[in-house]
py3Dmol code that shows the C-alpha trace and the ligand (Angstrom):
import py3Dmol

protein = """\
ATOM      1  CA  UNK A   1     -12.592  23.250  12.312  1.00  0.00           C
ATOM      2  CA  UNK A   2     -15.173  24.915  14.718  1.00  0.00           C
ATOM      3  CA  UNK A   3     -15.694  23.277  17.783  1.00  0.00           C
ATOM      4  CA  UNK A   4     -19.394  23.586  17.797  1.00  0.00           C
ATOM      5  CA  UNK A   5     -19.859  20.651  14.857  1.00  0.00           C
ATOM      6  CA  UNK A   6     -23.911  20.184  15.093  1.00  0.00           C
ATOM      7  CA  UNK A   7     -23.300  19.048  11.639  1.00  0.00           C
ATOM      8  CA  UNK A   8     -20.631  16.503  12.076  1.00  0.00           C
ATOM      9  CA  UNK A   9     -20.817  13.139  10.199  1.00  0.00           C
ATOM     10  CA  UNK A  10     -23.421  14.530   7.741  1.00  0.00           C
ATOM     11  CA  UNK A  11     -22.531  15.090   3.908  1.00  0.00           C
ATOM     12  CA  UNK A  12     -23.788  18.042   2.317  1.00  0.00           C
ATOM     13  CA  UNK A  13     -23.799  19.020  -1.881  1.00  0.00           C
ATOM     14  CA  UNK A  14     -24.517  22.931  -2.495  1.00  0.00           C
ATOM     15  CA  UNK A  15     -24.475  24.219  -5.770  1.00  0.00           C
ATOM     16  CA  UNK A  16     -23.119  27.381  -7.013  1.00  0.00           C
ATOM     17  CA  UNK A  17     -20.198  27.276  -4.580  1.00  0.00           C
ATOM     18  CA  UNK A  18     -17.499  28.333  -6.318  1.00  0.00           C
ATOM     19  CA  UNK A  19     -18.672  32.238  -5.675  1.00  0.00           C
ATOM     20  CA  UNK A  20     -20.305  34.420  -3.552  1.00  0.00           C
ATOM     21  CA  UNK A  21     -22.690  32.668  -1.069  1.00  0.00           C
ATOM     22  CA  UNK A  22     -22.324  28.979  -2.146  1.00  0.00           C
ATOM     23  CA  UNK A  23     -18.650  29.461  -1.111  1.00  0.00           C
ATOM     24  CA  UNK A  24     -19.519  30.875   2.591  1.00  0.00           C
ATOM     25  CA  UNK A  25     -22.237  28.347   2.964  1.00  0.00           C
ATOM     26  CA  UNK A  26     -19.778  25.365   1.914  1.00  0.00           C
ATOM     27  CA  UNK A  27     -16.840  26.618   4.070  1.00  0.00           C
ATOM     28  CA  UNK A  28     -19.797  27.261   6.855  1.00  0.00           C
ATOM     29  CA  UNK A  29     -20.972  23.992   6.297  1.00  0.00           C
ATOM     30  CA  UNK A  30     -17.946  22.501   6.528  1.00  0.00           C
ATOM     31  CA  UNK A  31     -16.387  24.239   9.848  1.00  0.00           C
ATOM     32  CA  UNK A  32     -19.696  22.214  11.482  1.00  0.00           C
ATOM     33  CA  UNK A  33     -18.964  19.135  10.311  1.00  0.00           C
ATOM     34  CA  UNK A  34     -20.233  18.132   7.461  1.00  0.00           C
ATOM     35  CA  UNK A  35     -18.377  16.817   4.388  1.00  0.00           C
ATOM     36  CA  UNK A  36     -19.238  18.793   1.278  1.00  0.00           C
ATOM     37  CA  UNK A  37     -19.651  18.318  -2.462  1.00  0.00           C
ATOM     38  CA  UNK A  38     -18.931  22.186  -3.985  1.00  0.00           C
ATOM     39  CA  UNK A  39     -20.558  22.036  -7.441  1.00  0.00           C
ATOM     40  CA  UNK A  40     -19.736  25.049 -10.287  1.00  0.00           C
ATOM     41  CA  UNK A  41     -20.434  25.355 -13.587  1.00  0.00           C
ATOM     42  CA  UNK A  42     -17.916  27.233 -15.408  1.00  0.00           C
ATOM     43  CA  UNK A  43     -15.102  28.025 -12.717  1.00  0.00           C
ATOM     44  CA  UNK A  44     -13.153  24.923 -11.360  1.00  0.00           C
ATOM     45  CA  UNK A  45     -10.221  27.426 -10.322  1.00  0.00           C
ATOM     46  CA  UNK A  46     -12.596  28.906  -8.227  1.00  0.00           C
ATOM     47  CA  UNK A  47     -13.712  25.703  -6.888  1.00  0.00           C
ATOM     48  CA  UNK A  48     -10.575  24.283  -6.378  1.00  0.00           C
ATOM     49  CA  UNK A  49      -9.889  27.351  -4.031  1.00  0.00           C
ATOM     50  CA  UNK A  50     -13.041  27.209  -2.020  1.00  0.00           C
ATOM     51  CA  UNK A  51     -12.284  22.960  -1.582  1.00  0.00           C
ATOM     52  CA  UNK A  52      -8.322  23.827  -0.326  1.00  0.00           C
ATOM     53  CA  UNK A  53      -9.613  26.257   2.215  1.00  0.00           C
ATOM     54  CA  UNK A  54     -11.943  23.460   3.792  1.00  0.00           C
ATOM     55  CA  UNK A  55      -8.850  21.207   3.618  1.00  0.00           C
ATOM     56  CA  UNK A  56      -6.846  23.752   5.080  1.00  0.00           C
ATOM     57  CA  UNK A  57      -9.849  23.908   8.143  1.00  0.00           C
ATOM     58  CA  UNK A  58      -9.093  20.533   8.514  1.00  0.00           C
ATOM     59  CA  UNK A  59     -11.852  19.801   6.267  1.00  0.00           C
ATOM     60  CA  UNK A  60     -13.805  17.528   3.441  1.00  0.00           C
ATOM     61  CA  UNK A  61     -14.818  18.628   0.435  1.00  0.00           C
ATOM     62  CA  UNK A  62     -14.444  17.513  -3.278  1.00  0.00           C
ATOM     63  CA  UNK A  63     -15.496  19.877  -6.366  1.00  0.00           C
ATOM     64  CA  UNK A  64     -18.236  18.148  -9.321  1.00  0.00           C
ATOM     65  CA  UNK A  65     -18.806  20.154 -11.983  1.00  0.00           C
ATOM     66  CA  UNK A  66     -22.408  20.025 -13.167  1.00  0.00           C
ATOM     67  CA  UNK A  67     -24.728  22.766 -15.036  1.00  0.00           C
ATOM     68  CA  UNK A  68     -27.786  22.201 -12.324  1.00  0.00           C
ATOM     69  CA  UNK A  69     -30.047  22.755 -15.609  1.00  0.00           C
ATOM     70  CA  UNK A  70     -29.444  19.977 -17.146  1.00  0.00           C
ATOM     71  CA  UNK A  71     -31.079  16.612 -15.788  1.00  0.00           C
ATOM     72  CA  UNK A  72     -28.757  14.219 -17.218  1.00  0.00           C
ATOM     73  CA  UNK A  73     -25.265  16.391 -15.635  1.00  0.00           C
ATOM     74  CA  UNK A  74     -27.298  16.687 -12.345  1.00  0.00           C
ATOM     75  CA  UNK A  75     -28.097  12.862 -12.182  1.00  0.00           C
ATOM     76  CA  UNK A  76     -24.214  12.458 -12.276  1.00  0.00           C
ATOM     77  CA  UNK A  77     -23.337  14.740  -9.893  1.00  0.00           C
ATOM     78  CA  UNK A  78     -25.615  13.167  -7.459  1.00  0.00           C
ATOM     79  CA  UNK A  79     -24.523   9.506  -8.342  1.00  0.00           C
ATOM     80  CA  UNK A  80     -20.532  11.258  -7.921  1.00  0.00           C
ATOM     81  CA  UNK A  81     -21.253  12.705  -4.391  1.00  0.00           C
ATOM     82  CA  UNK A  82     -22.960   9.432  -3.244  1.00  0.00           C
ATOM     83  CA  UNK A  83     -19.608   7.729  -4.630  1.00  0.00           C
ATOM     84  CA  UNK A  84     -17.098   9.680  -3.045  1.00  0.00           C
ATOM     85  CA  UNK A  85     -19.000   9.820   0.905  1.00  0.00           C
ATOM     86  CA  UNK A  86     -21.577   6.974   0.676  1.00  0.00           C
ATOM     87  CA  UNK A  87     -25.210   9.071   0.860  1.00  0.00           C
ATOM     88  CA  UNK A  88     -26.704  12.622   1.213  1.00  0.00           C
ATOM     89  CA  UNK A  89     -27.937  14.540   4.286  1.00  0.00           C
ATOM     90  CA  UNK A  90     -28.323  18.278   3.271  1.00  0.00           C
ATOM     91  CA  UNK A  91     -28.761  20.071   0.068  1.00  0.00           C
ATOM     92  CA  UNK A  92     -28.104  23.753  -0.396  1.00  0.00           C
ATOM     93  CA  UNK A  93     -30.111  25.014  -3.894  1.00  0.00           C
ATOM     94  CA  UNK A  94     -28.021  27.860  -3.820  1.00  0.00           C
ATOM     95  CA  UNK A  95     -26.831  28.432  -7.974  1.00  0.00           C
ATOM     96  CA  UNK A  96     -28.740  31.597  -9.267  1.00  0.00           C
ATOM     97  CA  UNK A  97     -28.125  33.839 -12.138  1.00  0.00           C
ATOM     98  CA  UNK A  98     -29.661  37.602 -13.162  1.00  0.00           C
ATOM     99  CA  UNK A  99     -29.900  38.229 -16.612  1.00  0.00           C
ATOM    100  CA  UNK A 100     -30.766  41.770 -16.708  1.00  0.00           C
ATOM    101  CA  UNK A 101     -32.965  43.589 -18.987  1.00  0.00           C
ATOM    102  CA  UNK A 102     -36.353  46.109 -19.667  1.00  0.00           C
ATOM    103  CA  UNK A 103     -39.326  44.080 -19.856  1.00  0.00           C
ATOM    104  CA  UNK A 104     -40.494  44.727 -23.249  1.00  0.00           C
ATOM    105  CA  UNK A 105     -36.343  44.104 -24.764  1.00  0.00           C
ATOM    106  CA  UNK A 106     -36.392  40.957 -23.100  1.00  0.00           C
ATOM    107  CA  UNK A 107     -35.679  38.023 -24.928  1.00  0.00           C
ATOM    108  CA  UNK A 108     -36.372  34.486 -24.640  1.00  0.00           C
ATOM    109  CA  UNK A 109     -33.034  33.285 -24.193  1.00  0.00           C
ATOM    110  CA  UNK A 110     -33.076  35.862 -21.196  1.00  0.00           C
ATOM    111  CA  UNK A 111     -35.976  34.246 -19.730  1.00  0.00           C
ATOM    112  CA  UNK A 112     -35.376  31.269 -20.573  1.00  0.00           C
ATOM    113  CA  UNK A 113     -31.722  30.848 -19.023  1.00  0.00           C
ATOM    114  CA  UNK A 114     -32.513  32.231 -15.564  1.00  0.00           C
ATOM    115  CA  UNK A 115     -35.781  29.964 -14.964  1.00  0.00           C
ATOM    116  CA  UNK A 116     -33.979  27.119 -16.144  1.00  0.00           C
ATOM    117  CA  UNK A 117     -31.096  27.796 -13.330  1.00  0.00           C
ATOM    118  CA  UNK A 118     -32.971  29.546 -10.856  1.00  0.00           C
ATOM    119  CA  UNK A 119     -35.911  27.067 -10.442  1.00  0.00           C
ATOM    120  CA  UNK A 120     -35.400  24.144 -12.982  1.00  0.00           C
ATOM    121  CA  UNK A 121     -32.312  23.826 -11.002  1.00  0.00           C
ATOM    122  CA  UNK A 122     -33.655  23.620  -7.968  1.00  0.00           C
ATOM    123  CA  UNK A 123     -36.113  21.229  -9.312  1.00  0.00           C
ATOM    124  CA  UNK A 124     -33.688  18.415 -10.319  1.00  0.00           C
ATOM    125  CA  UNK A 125     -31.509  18.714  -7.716  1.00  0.00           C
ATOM    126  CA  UNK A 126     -34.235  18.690  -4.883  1.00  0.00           C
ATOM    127  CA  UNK A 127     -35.724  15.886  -6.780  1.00  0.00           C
ATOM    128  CA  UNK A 128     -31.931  14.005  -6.551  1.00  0.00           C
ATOM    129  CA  UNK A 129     -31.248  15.059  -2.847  1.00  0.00           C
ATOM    130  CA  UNK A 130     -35.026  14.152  -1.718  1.00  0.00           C
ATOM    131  CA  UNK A 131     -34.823  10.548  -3.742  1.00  0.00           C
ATOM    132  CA  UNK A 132     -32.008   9.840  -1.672  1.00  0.00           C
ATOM    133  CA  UNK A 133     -33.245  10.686   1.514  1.00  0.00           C
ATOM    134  CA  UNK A 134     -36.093   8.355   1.260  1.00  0.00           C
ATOM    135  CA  UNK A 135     -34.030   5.799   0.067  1.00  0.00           C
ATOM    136  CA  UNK A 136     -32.007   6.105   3.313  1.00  0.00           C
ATOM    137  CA  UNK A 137     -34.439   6.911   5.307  1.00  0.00           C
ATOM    138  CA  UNK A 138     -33.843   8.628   9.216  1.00  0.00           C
ATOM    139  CA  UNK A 139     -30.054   7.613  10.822  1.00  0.00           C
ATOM    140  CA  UNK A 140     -30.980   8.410  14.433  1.00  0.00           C
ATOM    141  CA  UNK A 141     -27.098   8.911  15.042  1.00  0.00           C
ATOM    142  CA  UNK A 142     -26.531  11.469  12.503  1.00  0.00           C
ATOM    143  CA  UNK A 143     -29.535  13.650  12.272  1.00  0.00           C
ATOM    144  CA  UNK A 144     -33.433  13.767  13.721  1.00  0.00           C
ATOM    145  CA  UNK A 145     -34.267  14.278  10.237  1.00  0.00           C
ATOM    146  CA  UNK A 146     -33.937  11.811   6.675  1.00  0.00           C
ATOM    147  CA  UNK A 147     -32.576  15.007   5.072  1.00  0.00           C
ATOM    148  CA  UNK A 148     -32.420  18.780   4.773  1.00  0.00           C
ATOM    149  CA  UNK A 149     -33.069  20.984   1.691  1.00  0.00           C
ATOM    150  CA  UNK A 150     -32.431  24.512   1.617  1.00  0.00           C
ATOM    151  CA  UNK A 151     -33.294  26.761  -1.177  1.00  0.00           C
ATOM    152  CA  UNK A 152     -31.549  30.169  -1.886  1.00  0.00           C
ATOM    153  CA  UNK A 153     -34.300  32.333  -2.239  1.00  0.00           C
ATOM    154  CA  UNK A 154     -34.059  36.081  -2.515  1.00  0.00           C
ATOM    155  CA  UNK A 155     -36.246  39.002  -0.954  1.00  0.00           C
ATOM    156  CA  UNK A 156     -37.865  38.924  -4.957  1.00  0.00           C
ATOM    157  CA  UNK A 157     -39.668  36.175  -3.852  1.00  0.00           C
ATOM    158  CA  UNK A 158     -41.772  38.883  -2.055  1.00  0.00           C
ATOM    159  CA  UNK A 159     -40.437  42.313  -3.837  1.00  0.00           C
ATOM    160  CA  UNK A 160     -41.621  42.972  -7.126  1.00  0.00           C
ATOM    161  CA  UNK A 161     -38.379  44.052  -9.255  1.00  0.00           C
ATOM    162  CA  UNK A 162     -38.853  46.302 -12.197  1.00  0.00           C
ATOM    163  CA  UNK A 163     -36.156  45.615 -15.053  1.00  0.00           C
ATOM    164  CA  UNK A 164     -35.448  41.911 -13.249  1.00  0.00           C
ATOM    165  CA  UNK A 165     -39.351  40.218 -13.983  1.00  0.00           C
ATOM    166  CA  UNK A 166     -37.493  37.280 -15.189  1.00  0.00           C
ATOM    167  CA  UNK A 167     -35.186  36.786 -11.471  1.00  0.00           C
ATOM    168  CA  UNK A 168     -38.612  38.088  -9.555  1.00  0.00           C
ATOM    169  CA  UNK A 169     -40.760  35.685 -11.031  1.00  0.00           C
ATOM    170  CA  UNK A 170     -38.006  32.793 -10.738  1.00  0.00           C
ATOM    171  CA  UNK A 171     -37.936  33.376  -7.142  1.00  0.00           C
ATOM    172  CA  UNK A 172     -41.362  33.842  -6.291  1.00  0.00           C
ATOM    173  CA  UNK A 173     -41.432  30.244  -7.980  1.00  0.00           C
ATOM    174  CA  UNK A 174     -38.835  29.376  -5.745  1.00  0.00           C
ATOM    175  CA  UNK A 175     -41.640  30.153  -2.673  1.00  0.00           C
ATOM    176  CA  UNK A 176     -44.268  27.762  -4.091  1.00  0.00           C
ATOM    177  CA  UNK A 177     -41.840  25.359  -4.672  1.00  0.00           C
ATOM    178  CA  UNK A 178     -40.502  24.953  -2.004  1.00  0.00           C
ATOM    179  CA  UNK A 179     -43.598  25.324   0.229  1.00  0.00           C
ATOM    180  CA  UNK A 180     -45.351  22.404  -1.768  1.00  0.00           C
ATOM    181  CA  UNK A 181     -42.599  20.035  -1.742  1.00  0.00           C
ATOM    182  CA  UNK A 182     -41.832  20.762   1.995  1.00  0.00           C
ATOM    183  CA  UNK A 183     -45.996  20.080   2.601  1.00  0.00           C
ATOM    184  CA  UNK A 184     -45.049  16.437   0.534  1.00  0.00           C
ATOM    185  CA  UNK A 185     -41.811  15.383   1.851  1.00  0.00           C
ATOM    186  CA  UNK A 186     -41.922  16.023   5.207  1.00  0.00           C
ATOM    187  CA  UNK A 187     -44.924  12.821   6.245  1.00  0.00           C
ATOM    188  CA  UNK A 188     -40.975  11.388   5.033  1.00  0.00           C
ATOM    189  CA  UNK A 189     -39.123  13.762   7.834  1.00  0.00           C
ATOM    190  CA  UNK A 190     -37.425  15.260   4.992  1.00  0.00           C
ATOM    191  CA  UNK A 191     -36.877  19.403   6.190  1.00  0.00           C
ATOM    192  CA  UNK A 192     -37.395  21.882   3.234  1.00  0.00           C
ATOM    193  CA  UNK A 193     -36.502  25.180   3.580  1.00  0.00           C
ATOM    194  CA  UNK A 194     -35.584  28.591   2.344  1.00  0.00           C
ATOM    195  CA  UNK A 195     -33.358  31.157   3.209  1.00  0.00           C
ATOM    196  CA  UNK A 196     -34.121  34.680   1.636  1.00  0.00           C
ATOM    197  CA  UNK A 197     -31.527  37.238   1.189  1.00  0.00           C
ATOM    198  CA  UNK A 198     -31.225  41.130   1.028  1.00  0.00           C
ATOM    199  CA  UNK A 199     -28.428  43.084  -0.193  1.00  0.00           C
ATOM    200  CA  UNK A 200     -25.291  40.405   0.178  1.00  0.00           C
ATOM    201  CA  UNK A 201     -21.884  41.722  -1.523  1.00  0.00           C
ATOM    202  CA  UNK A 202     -21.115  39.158  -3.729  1.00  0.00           C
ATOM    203  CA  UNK A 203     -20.326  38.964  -8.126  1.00  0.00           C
ATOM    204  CA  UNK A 204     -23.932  38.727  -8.578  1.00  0.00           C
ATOM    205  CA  UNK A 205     -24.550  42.457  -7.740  1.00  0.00           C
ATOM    206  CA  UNK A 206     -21.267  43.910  -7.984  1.00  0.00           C
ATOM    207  CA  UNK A 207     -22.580  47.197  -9.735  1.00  0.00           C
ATOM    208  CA  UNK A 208     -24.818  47.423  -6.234  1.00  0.00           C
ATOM    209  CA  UNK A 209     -22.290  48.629  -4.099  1.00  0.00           C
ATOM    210  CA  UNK A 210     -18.908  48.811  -5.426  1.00  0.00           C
ATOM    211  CA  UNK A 211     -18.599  52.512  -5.569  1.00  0.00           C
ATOM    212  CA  UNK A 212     -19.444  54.633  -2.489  1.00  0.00           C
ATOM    213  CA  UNK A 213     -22.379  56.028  -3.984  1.00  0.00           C
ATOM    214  CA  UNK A 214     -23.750  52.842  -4.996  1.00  0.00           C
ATOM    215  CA  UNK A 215     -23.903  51.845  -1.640  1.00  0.00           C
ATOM    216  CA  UNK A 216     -24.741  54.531  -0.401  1.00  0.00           C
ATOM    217  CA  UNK A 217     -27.705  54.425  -2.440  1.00  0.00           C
ATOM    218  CA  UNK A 218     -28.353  50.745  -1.466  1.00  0.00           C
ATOM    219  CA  UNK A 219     -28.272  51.380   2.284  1.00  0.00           C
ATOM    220  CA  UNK A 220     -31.485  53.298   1.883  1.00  0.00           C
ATOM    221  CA  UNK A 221     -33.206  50.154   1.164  1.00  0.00           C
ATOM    222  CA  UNK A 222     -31.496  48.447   4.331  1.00  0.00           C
ATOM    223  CA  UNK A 223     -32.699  49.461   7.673  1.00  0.00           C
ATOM    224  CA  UNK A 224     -30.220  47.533   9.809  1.00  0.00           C
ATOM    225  CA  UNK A 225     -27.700  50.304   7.860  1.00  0.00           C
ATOM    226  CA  UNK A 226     -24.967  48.022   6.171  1.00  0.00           C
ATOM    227  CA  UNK A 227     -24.970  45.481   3.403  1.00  0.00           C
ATOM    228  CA  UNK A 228     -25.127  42.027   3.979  1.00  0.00           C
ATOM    229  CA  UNK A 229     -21.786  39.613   3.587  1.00  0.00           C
ATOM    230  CA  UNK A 230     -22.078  35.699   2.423  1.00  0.00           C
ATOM    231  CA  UNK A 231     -21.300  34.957   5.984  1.00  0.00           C
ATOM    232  CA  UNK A 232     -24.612  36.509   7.335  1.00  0.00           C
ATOM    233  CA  UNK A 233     -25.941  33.829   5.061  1.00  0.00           C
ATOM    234  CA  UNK A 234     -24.112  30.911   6.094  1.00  0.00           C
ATOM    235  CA  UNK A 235     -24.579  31.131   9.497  1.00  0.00           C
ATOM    236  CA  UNK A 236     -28.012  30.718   8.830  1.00  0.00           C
ATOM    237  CA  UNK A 237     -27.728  27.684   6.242  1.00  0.00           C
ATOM    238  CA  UNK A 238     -25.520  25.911   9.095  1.00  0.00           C
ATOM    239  CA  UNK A 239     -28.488  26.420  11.557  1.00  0.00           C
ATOM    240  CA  UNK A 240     -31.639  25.457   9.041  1.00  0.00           C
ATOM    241  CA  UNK A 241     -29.503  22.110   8.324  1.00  0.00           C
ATOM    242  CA  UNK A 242     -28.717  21.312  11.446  1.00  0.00           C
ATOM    243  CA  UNK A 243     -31.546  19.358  13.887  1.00  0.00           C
ATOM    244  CA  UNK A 244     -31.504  23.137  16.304  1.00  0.00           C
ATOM    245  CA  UNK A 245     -34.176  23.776  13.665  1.00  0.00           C
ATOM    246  CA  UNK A 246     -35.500  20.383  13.383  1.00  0.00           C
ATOM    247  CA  UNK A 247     -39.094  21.879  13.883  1.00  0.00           C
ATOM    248  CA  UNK A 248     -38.740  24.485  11.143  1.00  0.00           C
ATOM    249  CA  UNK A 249     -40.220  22.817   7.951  1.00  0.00           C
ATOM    250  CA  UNK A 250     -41.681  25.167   5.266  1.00  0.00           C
ATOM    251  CA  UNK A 251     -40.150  27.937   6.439  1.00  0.00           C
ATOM    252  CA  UNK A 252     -38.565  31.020   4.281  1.00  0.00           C
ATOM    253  CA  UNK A 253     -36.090  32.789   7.033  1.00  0.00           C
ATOM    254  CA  UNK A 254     -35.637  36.263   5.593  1.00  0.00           C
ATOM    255  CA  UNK A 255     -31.710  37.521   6.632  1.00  0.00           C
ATOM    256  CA  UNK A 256     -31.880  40.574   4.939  1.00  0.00           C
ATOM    257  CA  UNK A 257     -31.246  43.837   7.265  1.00  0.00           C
ATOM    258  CA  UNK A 258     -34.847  44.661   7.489  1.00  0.00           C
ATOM    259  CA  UNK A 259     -35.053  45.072   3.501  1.00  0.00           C
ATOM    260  CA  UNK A 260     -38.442  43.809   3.312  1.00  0.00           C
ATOM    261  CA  UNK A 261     -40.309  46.167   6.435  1.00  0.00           C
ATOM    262  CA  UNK A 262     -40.628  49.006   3.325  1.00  0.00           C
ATOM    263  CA  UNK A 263     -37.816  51.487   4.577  1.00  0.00           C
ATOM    264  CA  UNK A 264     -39.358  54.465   2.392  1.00  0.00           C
ATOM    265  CA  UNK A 265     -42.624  53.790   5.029  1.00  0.00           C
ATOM    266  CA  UNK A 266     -40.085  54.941   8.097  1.00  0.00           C
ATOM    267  CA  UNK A 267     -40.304  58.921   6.940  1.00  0.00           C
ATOM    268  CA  UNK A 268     -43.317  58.428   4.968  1.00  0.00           C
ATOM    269  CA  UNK A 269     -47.188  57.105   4.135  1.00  0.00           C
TER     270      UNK A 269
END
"""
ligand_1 = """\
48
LIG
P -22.538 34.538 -7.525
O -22.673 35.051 -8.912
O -21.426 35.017 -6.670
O -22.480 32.941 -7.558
C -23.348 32.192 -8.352
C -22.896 30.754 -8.336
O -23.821 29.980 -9.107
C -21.512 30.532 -8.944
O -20.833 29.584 -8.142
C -21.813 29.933 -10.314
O -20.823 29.008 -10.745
C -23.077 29.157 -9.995
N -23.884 28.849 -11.166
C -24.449 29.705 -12.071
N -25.133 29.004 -13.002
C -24.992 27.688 -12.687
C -25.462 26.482 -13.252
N -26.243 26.476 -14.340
N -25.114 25.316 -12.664
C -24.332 25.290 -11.549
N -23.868 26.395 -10.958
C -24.198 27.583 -11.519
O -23.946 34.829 -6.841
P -24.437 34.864 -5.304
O -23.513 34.113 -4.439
O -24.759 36.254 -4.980
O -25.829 34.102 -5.449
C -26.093 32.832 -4.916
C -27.593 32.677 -4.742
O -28.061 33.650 -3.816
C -28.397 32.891 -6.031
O -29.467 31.967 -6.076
C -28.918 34.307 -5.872
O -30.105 34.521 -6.598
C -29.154 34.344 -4.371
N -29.247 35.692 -3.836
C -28.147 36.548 -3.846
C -28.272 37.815 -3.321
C -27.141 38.784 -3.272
O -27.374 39.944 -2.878
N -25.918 38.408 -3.628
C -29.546 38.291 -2.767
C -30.608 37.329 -2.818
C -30.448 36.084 -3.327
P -19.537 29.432 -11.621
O -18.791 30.427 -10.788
O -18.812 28.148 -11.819
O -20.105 30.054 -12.870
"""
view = py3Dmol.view(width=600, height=400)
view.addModel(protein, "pdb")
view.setStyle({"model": 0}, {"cartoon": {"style": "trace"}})
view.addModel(ligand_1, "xyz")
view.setStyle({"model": 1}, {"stick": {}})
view.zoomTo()
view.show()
């Protein structure tokens, strides 16, 4: 474990952990402190991995399975973590899925499956975390704040994405939603926040930069000139969860190289 633990005695649940950027932000979120709940869907191997490396830190974690779509699986996650460590101070909305496709050969089971995960998701999950941090209410001795959410955004909350309207438009609801429940819940000192990622090497874009000229191709979208890792990430979920941002409420902190300052305007316009 980190010395630095602004997150110690706090419990944390962040779904989609058992990949990619859930797994750095767990890990992350563990090495300050917190104990963690690492929820997955379809991969407990994976999960199990990402939960013995915290134990190896010399930290907690448990793995709950739970599709974050479906109300009645999230409503026993949530009653699971508050079994195993007692309550609920930070949430990480972090379990997002592409589901790739023209616009017009779309179909509705396309659509349908990534606004159910992507924002549905985040709905019931928020709606879990936030229910418990009111019934709890501010501990003065663990945190300023009754609770943290963070929400897993995406630079397509801001960048249209041509062949991906179904991911765009989830995460440009992600914005909204976030923004109005942060305007509701925070008269309650409940935090809400997003974090929106560039170009992070993880499954979810594998085809982005596995081969040299993929990348190659995706660093001219990326200013800062290399792609992002889940790490860049985490760092920045351990610092929106911990009270060094406890003025931050509403906030969507872009960690994406400089994706979104329109690199083709640097030679051009
Ligand atoms: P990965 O594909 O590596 O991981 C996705 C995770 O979500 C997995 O742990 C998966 O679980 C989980 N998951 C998928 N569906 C469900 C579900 N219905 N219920 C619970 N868990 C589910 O992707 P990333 O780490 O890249 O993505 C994480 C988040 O970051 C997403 O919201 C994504 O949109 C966002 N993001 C990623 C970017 C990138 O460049 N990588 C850029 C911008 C945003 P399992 O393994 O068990 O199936």
């Amino acid at each position: 474990m980190a010395d630095y633990q602004p997150l110690k005695g706090q419990k944390a649940l962040v779904t989609g952990a058992s990949s990619g950027i859930g797994a750095a932000v767990a890990k992350a979120l563990a090495g300050a402190g917190a104990a963690v709940v690492v929820n997955y869907v379809g991969n407990p191997a994976s999960a199990r991995q990402v939960v013995s490396e915290i134990h190896s830190a010399n930290g907690v974690a448990v793995a709950l399975e739970a599709d974050v779509s479906q109300e009645t699986q999230v409503l026993a996650m949530f009653d699971a973590a508050r079994r195993e460590f007692g309550t609920l101070d930070i949430l990480v909305n972090n379990a997002g899925i592409q589901r790739d496709s023209a616009f017009t050969q779309m179909t509705l089971d396309q659509w349908n499956q990534v606004i159910a995960t992507n924002l549905t998701g985040y709905f019931l999950c928020a709606r879990e975390a936030a229910r418990e941090f009111l019934r709890r209410g501010v501990v003065p001795s663990v945190s300023k704040a009754a609770g943290k959410i963070i929400c897993m955004s995406s630079v397509h909350q801001v960048i249209p994405w041509a062949g991906h309207v179904n991911y765009a438009a989830s995460k440009g609801g992600i914005m909204m939603f976030m923004e109005s429940i942060a305007q509701e819940l925070a008269p309650h000192r409940i935090r809400v926040n997003s974090i929106a990622p560039g170009a992070i090497k993880t499954p979810i874009n594998r085809a982005a930069w596995e081969t040299p000229e993929a990348e190659a191709k995706l660093l001219e979208l990326i200013p800062y000139g290399r792609v992002g890792l889940p790490e860049d990430i985490a760092r920045a979920a351990v610092w929106l969860a911990s009270d060094e941002s406890d003025y931050v409420v509403g906030t969507t902190l872009f960690v994406d190289g400089g994706m979104c300052l329109y690199p083709g305007f640097a030679t051009g316009g």
